[in-house]
C-alpha positions as CSV (number, residue, x, y, z in Angstrom):
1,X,-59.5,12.2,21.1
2,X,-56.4,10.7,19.5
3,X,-53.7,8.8,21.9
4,X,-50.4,10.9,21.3
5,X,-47.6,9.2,19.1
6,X,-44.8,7.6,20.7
7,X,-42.0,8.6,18.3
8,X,-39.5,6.7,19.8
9,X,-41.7,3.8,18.4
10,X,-42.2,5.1,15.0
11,X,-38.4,4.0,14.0
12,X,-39.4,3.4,10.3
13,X,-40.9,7.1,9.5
14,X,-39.3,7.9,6.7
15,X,-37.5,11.4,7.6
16,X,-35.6,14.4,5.1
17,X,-33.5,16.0,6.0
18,X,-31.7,19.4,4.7
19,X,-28.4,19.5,5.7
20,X,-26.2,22.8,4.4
21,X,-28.5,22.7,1.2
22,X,-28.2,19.0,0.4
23,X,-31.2,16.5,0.8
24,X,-30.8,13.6,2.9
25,X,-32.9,10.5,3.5
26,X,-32.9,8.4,6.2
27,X,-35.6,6.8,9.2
28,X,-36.3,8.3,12.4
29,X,-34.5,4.6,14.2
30,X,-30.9,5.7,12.2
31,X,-31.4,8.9,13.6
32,X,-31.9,8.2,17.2
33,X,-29.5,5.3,17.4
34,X,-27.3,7.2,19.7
35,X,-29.8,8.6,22.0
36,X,-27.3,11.1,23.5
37,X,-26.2,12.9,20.5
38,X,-27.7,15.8,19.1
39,X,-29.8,13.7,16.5
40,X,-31.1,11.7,18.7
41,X,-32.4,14.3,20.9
42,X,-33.6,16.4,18.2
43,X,-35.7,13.1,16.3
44,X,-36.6,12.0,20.0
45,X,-38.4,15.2,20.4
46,X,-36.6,16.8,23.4
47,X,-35.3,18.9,21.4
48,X,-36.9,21.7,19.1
49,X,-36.4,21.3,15.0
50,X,-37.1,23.5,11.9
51,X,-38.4,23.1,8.3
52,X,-37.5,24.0,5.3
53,X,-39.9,25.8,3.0
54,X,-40.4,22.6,1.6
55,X,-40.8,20.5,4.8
56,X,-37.6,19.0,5.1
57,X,-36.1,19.1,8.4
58,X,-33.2,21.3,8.2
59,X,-30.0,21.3,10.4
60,X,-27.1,24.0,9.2
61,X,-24.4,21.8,9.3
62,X,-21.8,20.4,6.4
63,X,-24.0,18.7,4.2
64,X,-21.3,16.7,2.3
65,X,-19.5,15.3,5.3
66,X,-23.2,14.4,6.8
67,X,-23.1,11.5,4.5
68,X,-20.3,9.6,6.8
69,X,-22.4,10.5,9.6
70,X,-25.2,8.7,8.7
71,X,-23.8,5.6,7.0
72,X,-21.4,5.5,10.7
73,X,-25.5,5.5,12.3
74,X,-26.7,2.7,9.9
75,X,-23.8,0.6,10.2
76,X,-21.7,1.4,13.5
77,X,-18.4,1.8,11.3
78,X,-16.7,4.6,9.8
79,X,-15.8,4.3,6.3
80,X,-14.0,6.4,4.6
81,X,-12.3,6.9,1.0
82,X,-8.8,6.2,0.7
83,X,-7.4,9.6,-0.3
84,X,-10.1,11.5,2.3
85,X,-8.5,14.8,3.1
86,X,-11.1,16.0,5.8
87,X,-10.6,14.3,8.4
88,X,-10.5,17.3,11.0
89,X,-13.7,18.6,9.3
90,X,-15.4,15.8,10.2
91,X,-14.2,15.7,13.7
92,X,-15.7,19.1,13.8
93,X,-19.3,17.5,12.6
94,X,-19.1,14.4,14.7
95,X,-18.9,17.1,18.1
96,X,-21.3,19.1,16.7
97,X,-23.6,16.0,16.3
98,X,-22.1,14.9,19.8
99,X,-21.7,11.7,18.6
100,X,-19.7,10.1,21.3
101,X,-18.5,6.5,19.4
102,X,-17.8,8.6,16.2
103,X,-16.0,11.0,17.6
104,X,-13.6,8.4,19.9
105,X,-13.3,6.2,16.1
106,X,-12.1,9.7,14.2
107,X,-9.7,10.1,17.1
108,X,-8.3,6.7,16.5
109,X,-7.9,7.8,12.9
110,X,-6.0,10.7,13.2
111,X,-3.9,8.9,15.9
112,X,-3.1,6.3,13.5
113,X,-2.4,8.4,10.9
114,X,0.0,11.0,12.5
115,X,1.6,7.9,13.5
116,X,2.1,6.7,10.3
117,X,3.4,10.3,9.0
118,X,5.9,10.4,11.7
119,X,7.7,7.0,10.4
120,X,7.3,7.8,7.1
121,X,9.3,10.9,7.8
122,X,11.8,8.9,9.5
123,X,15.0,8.7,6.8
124,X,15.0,5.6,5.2
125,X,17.9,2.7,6.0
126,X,19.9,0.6,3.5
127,X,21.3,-2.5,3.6
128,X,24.3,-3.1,1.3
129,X,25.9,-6.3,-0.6
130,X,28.9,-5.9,-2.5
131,X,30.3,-8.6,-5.1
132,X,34.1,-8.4,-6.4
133,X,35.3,-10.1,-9.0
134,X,39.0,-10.7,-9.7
135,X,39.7,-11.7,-13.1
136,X,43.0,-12.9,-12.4
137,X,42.0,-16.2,-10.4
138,X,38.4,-16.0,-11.4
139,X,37.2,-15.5,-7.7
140,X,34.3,-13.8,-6.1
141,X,33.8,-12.1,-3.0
142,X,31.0,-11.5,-1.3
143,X,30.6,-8.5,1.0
144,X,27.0,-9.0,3.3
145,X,25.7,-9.6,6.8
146,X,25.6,-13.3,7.4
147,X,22.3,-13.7,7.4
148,X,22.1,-12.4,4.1
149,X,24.6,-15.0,2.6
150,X,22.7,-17.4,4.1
151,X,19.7,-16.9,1.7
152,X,21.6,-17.0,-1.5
153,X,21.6,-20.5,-2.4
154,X,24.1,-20.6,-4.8
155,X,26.5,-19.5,-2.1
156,X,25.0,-22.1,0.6
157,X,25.1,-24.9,-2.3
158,X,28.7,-24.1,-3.0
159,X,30.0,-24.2,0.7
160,X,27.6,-27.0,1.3
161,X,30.1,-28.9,-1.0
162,X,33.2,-27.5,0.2
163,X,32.7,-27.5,3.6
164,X,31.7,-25.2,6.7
165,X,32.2,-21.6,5.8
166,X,33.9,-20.1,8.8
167,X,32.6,-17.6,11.0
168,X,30.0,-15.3,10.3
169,X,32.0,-12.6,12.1
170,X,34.7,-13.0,10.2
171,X,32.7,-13.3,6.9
172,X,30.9,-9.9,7.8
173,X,34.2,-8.1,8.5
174,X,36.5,-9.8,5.3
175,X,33.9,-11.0,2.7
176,X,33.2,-14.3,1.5
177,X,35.9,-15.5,-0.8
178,X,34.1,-17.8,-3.5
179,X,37.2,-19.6,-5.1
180,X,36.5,-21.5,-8.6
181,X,35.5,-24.6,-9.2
182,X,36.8,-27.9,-7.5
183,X,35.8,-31.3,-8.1
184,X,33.2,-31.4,-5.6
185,X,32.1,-27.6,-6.4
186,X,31.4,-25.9,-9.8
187,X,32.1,-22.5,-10.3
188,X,29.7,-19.4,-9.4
189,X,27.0,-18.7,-12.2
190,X,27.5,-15.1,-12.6
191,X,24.0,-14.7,-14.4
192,X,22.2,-16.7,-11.6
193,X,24.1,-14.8,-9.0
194,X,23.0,-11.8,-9.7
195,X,19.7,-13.3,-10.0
196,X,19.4,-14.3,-6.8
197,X,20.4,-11.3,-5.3
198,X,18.1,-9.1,-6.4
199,X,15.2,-12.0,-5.8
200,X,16.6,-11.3,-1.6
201,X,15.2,-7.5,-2.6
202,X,18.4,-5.8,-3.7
203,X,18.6,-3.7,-6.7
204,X,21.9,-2.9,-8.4
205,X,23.3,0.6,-7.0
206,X,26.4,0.7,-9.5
207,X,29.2,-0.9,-11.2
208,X,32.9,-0.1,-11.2
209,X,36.5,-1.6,-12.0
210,X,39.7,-1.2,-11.0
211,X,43.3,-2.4,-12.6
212,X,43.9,-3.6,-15.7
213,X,44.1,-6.7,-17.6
214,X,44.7,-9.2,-15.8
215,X,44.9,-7.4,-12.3
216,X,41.5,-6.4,-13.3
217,X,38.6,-6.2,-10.3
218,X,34.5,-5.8,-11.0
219,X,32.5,-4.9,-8.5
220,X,28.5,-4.9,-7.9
221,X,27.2,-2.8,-5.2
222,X,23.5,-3.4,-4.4
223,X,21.3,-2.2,-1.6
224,X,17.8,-2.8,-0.2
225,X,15.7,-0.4,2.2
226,X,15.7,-1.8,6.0
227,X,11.9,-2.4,7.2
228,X,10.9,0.3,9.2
């Protein structure tokens, strides 16, 4: 008489499986990787199986999401594609499977996603630079947080030149006054102003003026979305 087979050392039978209609193969060692789950009970034989009329081993569960199941038994990680929408459904298959490290790694998931929902909900913040321009002296001024000036070079060139630029409290509150060109300083580049404002993130919000001739004022509003 034949010695019984020990399935549990028969990892590389090839098994088939029907799951919801759709044919899946895998080997009896992916199967009973987690020895608590369902599947491993059920490919470990404690636990009773069916056949489909074609011998397939059949298990009425979602036979689309099972594919997430078994590539998270072959390789211990849950992949998944970047616009995946079913999320819950599969947290419904992973507890039917009773697969315990699944279903704690789907719960990470949706933790991290509902996080992410909630902060993208959050209204969005704006920083805000303003630059006048009077045409009567030909001077700028330059309406930011300090810290803000401070990456501009052409503004940190120019006071580098004339000198310390005050304080920062007092440029936050009354601008920074740019006047023209000295001896040591040469006058503001418009063009590369602008430049590198918008290289510090800020897109132009609008234009205006204001007076006339030579009372005449230009104005540049930009902003830039705070970092969440």
């Amino acid at each position: 008489m034949a010695s019984p087979v020990n399935v549990m050392e028969n990892t590389d039978e090839i098994i088939c499986l029907n799951v919801g209609g759709q044919i899946h193969t895998t080997t009896r060692g992916t199967l009973t990787r987690c020895a608590d789950s369902m599947l491993g009970s059920m490919f470990s034989d404690r636990m009773p199986t069916k056949r489909d009329d074609q011998g397939n081993y059949f298990i009425d569960g979602d036979g689309k999401l099972f594919r997430y199941i078994l590539n998270f038994l072959r390789r211990s990680e849950l992949v998944l594609p970047e616009d995946f929408k079913e999320l819950d459904m599969l947290a419904l298959e992973a507890d039917f499977y009773q697969i315990t490290e699944l279903i704690e790694c789907i719960d990470k998931l949706k933790s991290e996603k509902e996080r992410r929902r909630e902060k993208e909900e959050q209204p969005q913040e704006y920083e805000f630079l303003e630059v006048e321009f009077e045409c009567a002296n030909c001077q700028y001024i330059v309406f930011a947080a300090a810290n803000v000036l401070e990456n501009i070079s052409s503004l940190v060139n120019h006071y580098k030149d004339l000198g310390n630029w005050g304080g920062k409290h007092r440029i936050e509150e009354y601008g920074l006054s740019l006047p023209r060109g000295t001896r040591t300083a040469k006058p503001i580049d418009r063009v590369k102003l602008f430049r590198e404002i918008t290289q510090q993130g800020f897109r132009l919000r609008c234009t205006s003026s204001s007076g006339g001739d030579e009372r005449a004022t230009d104005r540049w509003t930009f902003c830039r979305p705070v970092p969440k």
